[in-house]
Structure formats: structure tokens, C-alpha cells
VEXMARKOL-490757 format. One record per residue: residue number from 1; x, y, z of N, C-alpha, C in turn; residue in three letters. Coordinates in nm, 2 decimals. Layout:
% residues N
KETI    nr   n.east   n.north     n.up   ca.east   ca.north    ca.up   c.east   c.north     c.up   rest
KETI   NUM        X         Y        Z         X          Y        Z        X         Y        Z    ALA
...
This chain:
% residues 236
KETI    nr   n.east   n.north     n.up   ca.east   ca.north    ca.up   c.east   c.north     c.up   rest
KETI     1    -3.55     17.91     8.66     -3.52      18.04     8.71    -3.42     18.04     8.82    UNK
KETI     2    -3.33     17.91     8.83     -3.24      17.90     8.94    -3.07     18.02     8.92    UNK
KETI     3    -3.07     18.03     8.78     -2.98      18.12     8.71    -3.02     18.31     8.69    UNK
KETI     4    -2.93     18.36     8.63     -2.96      18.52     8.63    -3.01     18.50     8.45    UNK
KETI     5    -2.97     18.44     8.42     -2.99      18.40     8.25    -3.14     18.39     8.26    UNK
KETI     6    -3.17     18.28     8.32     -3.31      18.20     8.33    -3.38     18.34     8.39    UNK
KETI     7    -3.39     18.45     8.46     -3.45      18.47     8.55    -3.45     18.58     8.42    UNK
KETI     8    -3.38     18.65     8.35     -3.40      18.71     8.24    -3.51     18.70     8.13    UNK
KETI     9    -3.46     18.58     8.11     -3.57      18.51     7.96    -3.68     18.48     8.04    UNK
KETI    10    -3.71     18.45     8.18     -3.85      18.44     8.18    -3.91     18.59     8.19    UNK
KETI    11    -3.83     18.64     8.22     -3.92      18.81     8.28    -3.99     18.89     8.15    UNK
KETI    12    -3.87     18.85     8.00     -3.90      18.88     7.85    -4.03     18.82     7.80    UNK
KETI    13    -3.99     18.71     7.84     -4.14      18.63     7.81    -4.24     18.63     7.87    UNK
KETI    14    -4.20     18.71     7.97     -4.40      18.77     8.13    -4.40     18.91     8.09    UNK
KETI    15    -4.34     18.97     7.97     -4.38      19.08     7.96    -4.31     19.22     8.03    UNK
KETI    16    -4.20     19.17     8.11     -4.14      19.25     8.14    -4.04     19.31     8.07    UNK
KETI    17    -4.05     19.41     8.11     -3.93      19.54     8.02    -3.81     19.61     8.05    UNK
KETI    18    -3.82     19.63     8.17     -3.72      19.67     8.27    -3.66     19.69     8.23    UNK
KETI    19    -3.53     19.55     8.15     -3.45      19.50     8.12    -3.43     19.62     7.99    UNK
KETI    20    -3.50     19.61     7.91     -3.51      19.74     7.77    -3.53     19.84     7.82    UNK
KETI    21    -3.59     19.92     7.94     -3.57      20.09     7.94    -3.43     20.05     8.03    UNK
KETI    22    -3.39     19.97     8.07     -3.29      20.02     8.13    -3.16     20.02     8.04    UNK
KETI    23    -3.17     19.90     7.93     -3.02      19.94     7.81    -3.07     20.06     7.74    UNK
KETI    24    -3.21     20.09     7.73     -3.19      20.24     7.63    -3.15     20.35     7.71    UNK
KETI    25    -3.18     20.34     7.87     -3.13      20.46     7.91    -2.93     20.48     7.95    UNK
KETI    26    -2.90     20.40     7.95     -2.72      20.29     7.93    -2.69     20.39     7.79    UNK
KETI    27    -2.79     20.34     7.67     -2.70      20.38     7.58    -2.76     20.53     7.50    UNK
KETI    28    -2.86     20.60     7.56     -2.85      20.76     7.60    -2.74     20.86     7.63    UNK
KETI    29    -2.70     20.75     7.76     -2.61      20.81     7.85    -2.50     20.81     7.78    UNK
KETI    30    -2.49     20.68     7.70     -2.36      20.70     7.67    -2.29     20.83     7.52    UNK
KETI    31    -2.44     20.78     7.45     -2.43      20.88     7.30    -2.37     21.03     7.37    UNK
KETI    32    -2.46     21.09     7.45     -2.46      21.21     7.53    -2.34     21.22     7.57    UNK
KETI    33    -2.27     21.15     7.63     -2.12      21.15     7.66    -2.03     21.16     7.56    UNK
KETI    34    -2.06     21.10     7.45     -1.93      21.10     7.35    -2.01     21.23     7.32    UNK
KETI    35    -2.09     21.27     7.27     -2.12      21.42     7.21    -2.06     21.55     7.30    UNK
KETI    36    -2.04     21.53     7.41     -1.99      21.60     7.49    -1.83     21.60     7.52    UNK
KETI    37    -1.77     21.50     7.52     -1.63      21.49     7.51    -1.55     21.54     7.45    UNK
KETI    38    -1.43     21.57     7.43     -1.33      21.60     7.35    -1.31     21.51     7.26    UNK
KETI    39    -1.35     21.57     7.09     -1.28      21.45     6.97    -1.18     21.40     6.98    UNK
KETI    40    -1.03     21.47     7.02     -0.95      21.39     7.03    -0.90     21.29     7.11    UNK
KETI    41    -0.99     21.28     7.21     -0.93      21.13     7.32    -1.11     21.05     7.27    UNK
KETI    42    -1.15     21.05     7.19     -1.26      20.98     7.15    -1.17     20.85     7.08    UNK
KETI    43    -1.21     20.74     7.13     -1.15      20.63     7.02    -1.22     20.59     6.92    UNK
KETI    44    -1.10     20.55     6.80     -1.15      20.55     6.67    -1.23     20.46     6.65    UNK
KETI    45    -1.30     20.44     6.52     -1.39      20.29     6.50    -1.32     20.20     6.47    UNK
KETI    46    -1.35     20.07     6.51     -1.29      19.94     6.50    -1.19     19.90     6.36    UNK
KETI    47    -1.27     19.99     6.25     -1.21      19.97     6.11    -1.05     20.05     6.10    UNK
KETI    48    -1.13     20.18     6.15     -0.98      20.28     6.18    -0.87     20.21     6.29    UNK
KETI    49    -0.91     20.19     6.35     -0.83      20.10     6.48    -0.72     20.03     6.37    UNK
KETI    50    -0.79     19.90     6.33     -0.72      19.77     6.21    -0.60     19.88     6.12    UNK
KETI    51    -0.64     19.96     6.04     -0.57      20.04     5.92    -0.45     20.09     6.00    UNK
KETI    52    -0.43     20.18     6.11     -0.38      20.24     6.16    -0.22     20.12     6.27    UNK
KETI    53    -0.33     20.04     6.29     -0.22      19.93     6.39    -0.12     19.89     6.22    UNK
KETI    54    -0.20     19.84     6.15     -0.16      19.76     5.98    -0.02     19.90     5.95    UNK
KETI    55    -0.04     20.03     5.99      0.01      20.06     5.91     0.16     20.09     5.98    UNK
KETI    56     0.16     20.10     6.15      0.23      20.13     6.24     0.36     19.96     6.22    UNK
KETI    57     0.28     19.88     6.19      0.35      19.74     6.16     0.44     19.72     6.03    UNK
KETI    58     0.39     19.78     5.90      0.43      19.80     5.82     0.60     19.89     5.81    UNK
KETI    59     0.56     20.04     5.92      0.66      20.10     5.87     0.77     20.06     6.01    UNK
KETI    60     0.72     19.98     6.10      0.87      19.90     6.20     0.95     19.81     6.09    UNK
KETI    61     0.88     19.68     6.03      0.93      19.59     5.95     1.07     19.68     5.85    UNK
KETI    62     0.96     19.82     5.82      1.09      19.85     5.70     1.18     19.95     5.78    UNK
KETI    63     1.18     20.01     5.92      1.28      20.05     5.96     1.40     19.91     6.01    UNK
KETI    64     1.32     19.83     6.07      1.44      19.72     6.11     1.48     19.62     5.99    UNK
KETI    65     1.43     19.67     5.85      1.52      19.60     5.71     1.61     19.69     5.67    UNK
KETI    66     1.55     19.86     5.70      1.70      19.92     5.67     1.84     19.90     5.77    UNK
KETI    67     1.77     19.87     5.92      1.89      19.86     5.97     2.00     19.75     5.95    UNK
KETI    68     1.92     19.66     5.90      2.01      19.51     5.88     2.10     19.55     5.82    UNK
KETI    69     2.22     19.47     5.83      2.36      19.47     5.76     2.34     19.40     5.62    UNK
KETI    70     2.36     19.46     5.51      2.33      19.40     5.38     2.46     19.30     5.39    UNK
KETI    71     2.45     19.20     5.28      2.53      19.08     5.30     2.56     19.07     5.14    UNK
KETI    72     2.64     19.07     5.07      2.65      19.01     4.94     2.59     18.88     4.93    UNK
KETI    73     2.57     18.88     4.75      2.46      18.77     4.75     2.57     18.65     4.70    UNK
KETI    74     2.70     18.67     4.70      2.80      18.59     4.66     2.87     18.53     4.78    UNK
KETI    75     2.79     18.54     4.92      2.90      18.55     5.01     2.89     18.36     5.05    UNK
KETI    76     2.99     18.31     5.04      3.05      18.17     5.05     3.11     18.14     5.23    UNK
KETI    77     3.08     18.22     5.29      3.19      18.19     5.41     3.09     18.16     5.51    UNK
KETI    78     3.09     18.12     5.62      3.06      18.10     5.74     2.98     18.23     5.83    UNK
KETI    79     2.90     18.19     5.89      2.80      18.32     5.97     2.90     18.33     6.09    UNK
KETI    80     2.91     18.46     6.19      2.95      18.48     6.29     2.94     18.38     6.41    UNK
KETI    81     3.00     18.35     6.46      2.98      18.23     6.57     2.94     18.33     6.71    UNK
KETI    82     2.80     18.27     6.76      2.80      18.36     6.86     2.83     18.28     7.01    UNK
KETI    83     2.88     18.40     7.12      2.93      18.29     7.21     2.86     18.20     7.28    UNK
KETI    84     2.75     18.14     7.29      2.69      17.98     7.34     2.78     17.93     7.23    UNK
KETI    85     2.74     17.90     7.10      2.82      17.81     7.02     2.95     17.78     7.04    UNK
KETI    86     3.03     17.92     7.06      3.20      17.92     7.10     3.20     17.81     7.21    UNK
KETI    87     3.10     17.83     7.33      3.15      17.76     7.43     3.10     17.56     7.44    UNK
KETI    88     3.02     17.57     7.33      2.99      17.43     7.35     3.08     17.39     7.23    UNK
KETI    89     3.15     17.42     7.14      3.25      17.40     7.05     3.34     17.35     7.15    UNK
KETI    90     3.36     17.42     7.26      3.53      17.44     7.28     3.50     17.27     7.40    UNK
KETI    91     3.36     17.26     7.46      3.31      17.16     7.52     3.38     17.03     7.48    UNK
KETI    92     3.28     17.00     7.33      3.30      16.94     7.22     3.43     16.88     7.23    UNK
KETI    93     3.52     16.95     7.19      3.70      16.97     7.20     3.72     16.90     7.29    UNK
KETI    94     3.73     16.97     7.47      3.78      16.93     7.56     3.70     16.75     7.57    UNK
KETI    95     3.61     16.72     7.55      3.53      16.59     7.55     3.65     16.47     7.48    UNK
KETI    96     3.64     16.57     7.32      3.77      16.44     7.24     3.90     16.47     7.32    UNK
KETI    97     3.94     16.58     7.36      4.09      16.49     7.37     4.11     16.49     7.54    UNK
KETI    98     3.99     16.44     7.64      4.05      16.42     7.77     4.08     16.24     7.74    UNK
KETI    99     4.19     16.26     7.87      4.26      16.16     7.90     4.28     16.16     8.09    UNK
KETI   100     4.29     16.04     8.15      4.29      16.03     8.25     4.40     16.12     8.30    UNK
KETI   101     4.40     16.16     8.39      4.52      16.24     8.45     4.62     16.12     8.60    UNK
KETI   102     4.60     16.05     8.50      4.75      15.93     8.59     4.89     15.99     8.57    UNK
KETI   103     4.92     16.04     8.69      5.09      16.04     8.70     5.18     15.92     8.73    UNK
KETI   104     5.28     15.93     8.61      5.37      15.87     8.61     5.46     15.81     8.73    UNK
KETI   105     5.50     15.69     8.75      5.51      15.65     8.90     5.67     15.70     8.91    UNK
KETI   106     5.74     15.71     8.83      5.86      15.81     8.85     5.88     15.95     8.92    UNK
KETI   107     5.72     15.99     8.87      5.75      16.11     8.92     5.66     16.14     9.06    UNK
KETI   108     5.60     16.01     9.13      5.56      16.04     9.25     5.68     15.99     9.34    UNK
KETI   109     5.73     15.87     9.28      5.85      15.83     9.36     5.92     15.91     9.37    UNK
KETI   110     5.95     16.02     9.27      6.06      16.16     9.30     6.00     16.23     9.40    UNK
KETI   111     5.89     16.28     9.44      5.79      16.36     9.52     5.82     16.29     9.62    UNK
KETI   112     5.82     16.16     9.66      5.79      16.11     9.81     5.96     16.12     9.89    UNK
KETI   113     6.05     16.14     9.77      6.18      16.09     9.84     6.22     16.21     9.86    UNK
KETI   114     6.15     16.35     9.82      6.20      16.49     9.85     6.15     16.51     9.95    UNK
KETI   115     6.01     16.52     9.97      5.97      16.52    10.09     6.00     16.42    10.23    UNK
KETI   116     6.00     16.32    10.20      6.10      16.24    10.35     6.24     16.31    10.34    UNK
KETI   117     6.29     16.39    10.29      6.45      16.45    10.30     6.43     16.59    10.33    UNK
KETI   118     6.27     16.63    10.30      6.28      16.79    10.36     6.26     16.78    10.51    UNK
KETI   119     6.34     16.88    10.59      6.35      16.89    10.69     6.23     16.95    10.79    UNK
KETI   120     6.20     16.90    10.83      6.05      16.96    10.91     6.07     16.98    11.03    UNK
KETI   121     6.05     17.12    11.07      6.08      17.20    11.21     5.99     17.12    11.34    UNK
KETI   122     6.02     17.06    11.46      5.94      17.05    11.55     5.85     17.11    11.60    UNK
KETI   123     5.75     17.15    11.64      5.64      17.23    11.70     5.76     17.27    11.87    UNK
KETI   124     5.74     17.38    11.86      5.80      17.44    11.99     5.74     17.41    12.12    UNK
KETI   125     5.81     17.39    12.24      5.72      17.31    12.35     5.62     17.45    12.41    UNK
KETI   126     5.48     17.46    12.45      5.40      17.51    12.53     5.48     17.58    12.63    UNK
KETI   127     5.51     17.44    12.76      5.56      17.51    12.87     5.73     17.43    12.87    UNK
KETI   128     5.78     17.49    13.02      5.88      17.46    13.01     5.93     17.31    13.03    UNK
KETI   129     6.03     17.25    12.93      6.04      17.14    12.90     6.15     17.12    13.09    UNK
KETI   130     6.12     16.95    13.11      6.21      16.87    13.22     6.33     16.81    13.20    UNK
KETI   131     6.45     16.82    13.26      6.59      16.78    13.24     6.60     16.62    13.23    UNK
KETI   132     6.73     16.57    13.22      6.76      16.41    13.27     6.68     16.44    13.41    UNK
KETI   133     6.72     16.49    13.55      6.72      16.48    13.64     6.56     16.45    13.67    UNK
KETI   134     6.50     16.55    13.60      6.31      16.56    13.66     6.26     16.40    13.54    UNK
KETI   135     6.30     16.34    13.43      6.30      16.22    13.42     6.31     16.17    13.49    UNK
KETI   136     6.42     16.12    13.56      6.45      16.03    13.64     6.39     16.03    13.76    UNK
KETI   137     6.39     16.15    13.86      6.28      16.14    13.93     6.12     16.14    13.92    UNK
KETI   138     6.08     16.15    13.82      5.93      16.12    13.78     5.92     15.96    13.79    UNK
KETI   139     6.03     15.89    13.70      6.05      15.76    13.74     6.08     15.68    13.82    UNK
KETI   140     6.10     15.75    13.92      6.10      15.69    14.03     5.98     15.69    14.08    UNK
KETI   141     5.93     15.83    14.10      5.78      15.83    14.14     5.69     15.74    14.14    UNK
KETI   142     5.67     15.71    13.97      5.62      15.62    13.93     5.65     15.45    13.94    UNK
KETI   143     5.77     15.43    14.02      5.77      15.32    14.03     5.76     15.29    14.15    UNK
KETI   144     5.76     15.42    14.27      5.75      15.36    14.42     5.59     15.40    14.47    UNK
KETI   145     5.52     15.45    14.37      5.37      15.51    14.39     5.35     15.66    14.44    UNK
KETI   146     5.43     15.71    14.39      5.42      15.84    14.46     5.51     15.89    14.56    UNK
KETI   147     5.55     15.79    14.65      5.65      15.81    14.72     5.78     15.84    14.74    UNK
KETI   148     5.89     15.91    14.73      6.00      15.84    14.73     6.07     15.79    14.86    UNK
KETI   149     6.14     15.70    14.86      6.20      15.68    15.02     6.28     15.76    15.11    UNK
KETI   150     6.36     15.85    14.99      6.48      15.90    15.07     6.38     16.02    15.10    UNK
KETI   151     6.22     16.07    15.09      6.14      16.16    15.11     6.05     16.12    15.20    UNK
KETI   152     6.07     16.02    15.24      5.93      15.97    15.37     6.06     15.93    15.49    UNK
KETI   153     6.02     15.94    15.62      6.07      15.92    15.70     6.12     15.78    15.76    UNK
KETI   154     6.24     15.77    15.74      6.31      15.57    15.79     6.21     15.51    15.86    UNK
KETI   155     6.18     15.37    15.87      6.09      15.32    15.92     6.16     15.19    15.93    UNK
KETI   156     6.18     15.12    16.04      6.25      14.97    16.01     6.18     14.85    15.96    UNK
KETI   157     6.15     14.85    15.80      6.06      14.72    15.75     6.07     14.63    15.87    UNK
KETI   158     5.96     14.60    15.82      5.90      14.49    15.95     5.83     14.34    15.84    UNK
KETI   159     5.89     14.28    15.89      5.94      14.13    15.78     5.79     14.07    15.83    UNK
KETI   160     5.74     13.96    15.73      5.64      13.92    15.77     5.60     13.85    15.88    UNK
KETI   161     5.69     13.74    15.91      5.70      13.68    16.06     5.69     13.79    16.19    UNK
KETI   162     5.71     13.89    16.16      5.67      13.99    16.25     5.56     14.04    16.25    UNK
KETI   163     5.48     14.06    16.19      5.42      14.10    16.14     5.27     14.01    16.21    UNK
KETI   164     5.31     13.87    16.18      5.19      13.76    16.19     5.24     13.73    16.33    UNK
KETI   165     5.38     13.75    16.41      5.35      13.74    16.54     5.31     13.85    16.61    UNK
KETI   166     5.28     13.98    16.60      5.25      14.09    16.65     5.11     14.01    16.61    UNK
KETI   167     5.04     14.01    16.55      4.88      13.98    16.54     4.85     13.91    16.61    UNK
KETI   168     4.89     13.79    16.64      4.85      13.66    16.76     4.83     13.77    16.89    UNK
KETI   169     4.97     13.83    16.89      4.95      13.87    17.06     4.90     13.95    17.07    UNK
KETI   170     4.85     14.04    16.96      4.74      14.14    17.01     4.62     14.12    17.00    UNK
KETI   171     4.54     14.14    17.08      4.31      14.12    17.07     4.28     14.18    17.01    UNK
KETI   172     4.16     14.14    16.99      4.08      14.24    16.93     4.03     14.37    16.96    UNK
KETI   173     4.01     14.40    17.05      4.01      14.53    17.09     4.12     14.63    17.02    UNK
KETI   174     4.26     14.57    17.04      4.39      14.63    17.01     4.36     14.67    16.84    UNK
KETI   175     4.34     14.53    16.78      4.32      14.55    16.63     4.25     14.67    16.59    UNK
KETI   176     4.10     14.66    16.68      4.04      14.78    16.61     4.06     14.87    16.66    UNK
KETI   177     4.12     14.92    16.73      4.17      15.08    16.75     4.29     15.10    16.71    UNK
KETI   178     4.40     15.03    16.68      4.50      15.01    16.55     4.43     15.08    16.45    UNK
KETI   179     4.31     14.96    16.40      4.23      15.01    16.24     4.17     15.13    16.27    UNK
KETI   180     4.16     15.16    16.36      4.07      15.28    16.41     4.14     15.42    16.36    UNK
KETI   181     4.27     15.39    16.46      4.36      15.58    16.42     4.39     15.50    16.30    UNK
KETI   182     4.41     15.41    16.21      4.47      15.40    16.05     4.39     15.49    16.02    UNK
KETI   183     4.25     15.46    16.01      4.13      15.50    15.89     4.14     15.64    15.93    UNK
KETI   184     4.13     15.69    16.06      4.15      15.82    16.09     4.25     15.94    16.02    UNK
KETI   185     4.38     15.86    15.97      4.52      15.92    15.97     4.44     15.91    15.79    UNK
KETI   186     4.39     15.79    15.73      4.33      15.83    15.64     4.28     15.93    15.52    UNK
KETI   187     4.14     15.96    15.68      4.06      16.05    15.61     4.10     16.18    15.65    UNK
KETI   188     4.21     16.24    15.73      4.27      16.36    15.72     4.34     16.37    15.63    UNK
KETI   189     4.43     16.27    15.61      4.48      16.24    15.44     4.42     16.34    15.30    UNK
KETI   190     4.27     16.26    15.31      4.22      16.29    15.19     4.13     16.43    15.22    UNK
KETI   191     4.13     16.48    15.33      4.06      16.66    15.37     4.16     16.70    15.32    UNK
KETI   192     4.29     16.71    15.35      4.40      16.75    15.33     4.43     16.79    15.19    UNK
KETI   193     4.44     16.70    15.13      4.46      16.64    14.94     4.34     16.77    14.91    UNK
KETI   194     4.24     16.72    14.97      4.10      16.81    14.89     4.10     16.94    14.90    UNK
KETI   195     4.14     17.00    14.98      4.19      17.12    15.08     4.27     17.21    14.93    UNK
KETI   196     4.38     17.14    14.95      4.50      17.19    14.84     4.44     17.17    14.68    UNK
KETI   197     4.34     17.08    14.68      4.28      17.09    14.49     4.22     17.19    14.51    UNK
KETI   198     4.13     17.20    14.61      4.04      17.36    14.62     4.09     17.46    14.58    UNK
KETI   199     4.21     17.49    14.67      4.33      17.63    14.67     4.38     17.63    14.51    UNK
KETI   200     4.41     17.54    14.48      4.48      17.49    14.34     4.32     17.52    14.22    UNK
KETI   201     4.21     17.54    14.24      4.14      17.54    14.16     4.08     17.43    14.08    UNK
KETI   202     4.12     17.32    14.13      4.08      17.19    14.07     4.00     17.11    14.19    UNK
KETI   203     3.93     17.13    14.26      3.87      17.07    14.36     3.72     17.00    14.33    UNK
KETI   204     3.64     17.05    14.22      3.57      17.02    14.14     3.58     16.84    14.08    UNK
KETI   205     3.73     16.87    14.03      3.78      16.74    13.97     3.77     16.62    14.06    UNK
KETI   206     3.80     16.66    14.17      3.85      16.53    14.31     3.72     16.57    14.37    UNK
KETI   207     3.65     16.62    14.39      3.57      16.63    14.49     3.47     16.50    14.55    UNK
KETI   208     3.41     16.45    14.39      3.29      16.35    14.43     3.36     16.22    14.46    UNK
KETI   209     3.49     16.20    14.39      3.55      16.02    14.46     3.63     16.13    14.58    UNK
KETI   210     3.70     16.22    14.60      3.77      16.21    14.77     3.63     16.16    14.86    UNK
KETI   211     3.51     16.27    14.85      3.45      16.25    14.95     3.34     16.08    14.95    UNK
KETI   212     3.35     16.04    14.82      3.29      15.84    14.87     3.40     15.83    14.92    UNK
KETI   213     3.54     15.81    14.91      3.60      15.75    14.99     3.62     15.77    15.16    UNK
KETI   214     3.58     15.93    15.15      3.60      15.91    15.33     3.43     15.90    15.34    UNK
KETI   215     3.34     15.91    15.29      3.20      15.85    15.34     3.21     15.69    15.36    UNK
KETI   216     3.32     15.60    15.32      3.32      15.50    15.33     3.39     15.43    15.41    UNK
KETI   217     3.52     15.53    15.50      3.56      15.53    15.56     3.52     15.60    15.74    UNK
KETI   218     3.41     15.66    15.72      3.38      15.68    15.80     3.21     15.57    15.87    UNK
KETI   219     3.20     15.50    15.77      3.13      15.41    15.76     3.23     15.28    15.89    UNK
KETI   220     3.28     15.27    15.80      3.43      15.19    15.84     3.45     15.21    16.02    UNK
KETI   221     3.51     15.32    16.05      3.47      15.38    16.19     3.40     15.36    16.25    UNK
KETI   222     3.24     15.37    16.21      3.15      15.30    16.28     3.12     15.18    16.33    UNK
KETI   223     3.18     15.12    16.23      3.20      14.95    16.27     3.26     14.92    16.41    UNK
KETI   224     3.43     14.98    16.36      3.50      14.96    16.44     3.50     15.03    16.60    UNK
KETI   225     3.40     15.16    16.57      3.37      15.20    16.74     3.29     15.07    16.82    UNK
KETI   226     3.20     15.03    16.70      3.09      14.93    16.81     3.18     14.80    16.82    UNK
KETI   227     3.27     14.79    16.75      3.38      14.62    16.83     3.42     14.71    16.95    UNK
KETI   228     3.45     14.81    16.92      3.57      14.86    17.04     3.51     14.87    17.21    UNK
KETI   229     3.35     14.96    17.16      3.28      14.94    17.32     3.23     14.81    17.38    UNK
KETI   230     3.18     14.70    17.25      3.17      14.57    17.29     3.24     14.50    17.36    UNK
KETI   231     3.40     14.52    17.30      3.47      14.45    17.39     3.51     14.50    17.51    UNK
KETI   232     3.52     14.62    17.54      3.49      14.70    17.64     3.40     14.67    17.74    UNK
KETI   233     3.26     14.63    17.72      3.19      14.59    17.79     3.19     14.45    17.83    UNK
KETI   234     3.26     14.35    17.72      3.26      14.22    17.78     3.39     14.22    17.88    UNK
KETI   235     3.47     14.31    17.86      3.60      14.31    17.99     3.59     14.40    18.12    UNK
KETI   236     3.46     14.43    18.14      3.38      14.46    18.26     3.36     14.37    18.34    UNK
């Protein structure tokens, strides 16, 4: 009795009925209904149904035989080609007669020797192009570091024997306050430089190496203040 089936056939077999007044009152209801309906939306019997489909099937077959195009019964020729066929025909075709598409080396060597003799326009300059003169002073630039001489103020080279005898006779103290205003003259140097990339809108670019270099320079200074009071205090 785990089923609806089972729970049926045992209830038939205990004597219950249920099951029977309830199809006869089902199919009361239903007689009653078709007696009451309208015959014409009543559907036909199963047999009429069959006859009626058989005969609607019958008369399509012989409208779509009259419409066919009659054909003589002598006819010898070929049926219409319809176009899938056309196009895998023409497939077919193109398959047999391809051939590699290698050009002839005459006629690339003709191609290459017109085009190295066609003339081809330069790209026009952006901004405005530099003379001999702004060459030649760029090259200079670049060969004296930026500098040029007849643009920095005369100075009487000082030869190296001078140089190595000015160091003996000066102390230490002298040295590092020498190194002292250098590194100074320096790092105004590079405020300066930084100053003008700012104004110029490029200060971004220079900003992180200008400023290690004068953080390293002012490192530098440090040094040299503590030689400088040292010896200061040892000439006490």
C-alpha cells in the first residue's frame, strides 16, 4: 500500500466503493454536459474524426498534383540546377584549376626598382628647424659640458704645480672652509636650476635627484663645520 495504485486495489478488495460512486458521478456529469451543449462545438466520434482527417489529406495531395508543372514523358535533358548545386559546382571548378599564385621574379624586380626611384616627400619638421650656426654651437656645448668659455668669466688656469703648492701651504682649517663656500656655491647652484624647472613646468622631472644631491651636500657641510670648530678649538 506504499503506492496510489496499491492503496486502490486494496480498498476494491476491503470492499470499498468510493472509487465507483465517484466515476459514476464523473461520468453523469459528463453525459449531462454534452446533452446540454451546443451540437456543433460537440466533437465528432473517433471513427468520424479518422474519415474526415483521410479525406482533408486526400483532397491537399490532389491540389498540390494539379499544381505541379507537368513534364513530358519524352523529356531527355537535365533537371534545373538549383543554387547550392551551382555553388559547389563552381567550388569543384575553382579546386581543379588553382595554382599557386608565385609571381614571376621579373616582375618584382620591376616593382622594387620603381619604387626606390619614386620620390618620397620628407615628413615636414614639428618645430622650428636650427641653422649651421645653432649646430655648431650645440657642439660646442657638448664638448665643453655646458659651458662655453667665451660665456663664463676669464679665469687664469692654474697649472697643476700650483695647484699642489697652494695645498701644502694651506691647513686644514683653510681646506675646509674652501670646501665649505664650494659645496655652498653648489647647492645654490642646484635651488636655482630647480627654481627655473618649477617656472618652466618641468620641476617634477628634476625634483627627486636635485634634492639627494643637495641632501648630500648638506650632509657634506656637516662634516666640514665639525673639522672647522675642531680646529678652532685646538688653536685656542
Amino acid at each position: 500500500r506504499g503506492t496510489a495504485a496499491g492503496r486502490v486495489v486494496f480498498n476494491l478488495y476491503s470492499g470499498d466503493t468510493s472509487g465507483r460512486q465517484y466515476g459514476a458521478f464523473a461520468t453523469g456529469f459528463n453525459r449531462l454536459k454534452m446533452k446540454t451543449s451546443d451540437p456543433a462545438e460537440r466533437r465528432a466520434p473517433p471513427d468520424v474524426e479518422q474519415s474526415l482527417k483521410k479525406q482533408d489529406a486526400i483532397a491537399c495531395a490532389a491540389r498540390s498534383a494539379h499544381a505541379r508543372v507537368r513534364r513530358p514523358g519524352n523529356f531527355t535533358g537535365k533537371e534545373p540546377v538549383t543554387e547550392a548545386q551551382a555553388v559547389d559546382e563552381m567550388f569543384e571548378e575553382a579546386k581543379k584549376n588553382y595554382r599557386p599564385t608565385v609571381r614571376p621574379k621579373a616582375v618584382s624586380e620591376l616593382e622594387n626598382i620603381a619604387r626606390r626611384e619614386e620620390k618620397i616627400n620628407p615628413p615636414a619638421p614639428s618645430r622650428r628647424l636650427i641653422g649651421e650656426e645653432g649646430k655648431l654651437r650645440l657642439q660646442r656645448l657638448r664638448e665643453f659640458n655646458g659651458k662655453l668659455p667665451e660665456e663664463q668669466a676669464w679665469v687664469k688656469p692654474v697649472t697643476k704645480r700650483e695647484e699642489a703648492k697652494t695645498e701644502r701651504n694651506m691647513n686644514t682649517k683653510a681646506q675646509a672652509e674652501v670646501l665649505f663656500s664650494q659645496v655652498v656655491a653648489e647647492i645654490e647652484e642646484r635651488e636655482t636650476f630647480l627654481a627655473d624647472m618649477t617656472r618652466a613646468g618641468r620641476g617634477q622631472q628634476y625634483e627627486t635627484a636635485i634634492k639627494a644631491e643637495i641632501g648630500e651636500r648638506v650632509r657634506t657641510l656637516k662634516k666640514l663645520d665639525v673639522t672647522i670648530r675642531r680646529e678652532e678649538d685646538a688653536g685656542r
